[in-house]
C-alpha positions as CSV (number, residue, x, y, z in Angstrom):
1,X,23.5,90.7,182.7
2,X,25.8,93.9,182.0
3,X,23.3,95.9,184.9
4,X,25.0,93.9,187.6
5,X,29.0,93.3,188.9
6,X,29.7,90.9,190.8
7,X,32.4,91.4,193.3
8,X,34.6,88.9,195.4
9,X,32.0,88.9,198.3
10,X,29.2,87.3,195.5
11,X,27.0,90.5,196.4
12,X,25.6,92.1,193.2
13,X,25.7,96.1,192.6
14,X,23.3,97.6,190.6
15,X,24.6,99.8,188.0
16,X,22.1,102.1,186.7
17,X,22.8,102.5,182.9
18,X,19.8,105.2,182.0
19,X,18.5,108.0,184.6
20,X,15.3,108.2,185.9
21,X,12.9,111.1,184.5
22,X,10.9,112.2,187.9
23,X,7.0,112.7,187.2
24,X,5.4,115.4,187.6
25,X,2.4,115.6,189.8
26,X,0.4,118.8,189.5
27,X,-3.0,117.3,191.7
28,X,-2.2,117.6,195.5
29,X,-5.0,114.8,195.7
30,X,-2.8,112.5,193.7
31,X,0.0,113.1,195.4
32,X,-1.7,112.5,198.9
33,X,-2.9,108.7,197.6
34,X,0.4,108.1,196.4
35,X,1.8,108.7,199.4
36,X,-0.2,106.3,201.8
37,X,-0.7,103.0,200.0
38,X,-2.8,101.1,203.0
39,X,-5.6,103.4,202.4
40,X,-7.8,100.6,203.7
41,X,-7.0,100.8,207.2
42,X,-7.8,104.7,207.7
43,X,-11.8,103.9,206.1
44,X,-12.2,101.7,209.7
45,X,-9.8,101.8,212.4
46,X,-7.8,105.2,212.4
47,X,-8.6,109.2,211.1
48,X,-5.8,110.5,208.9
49,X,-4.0,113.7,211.4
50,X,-0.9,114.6,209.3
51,X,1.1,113.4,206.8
52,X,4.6,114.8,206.7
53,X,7.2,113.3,203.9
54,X,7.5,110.1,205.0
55,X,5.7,110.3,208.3
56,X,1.9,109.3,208.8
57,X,-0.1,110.3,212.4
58,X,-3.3,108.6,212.7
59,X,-5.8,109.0,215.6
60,X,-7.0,104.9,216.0
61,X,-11.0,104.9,216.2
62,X,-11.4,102.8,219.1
63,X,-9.1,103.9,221.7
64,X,-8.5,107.1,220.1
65,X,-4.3,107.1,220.8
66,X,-2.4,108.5,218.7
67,X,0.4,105.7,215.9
68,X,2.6,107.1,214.2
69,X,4.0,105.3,211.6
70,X,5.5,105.7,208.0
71,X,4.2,105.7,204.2
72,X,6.0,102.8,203.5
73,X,5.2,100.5,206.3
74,X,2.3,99.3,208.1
75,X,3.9,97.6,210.3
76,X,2.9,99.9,213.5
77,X,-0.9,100.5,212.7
78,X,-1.3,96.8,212.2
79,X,0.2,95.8,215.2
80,X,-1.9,98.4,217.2
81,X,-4.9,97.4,215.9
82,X,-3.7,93.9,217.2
């Protein structure tokens, strides 16, 4: 229990006692299935357009609109599909 302090407020900080070595990715095909991890939905419903950082565009498959949405969350494909 020496990671965490607990202030007046009982929230818990994080203290981060070693640093965190950064991997090295040397396959840009690695690095593009890291990035999306609900791979599933762009086999069915939507085409892949662009991927920028954290920023996904698909093209949906049945209406063909445009959802953007992020490579953390998919929160806005699912809800289109909807």
């Amino acid at each position: 229990m020496d990671r965490f302090i607990t202030s007046t407020s009982n929230k818990k900080i994080r203290l981060d006692l070693e640093p965190v070595e950064a991997q090295n990715v040397d396959d840009s095909t690695t690095l593009i299935s890291t990035q999306v991890s609900y791979k599933y939905l762009f086999d069915k419903f939507y085409k892949l357009q662009n991927v920028e950082n954290l920023k996904v565009t698909a093209v949906c498959q049945n209406c063909f609109k445009v959802v953007s949405g992020s490579t953390k969350s998919s929160g806005n494909f699912l809800s289109h599909i909807k």
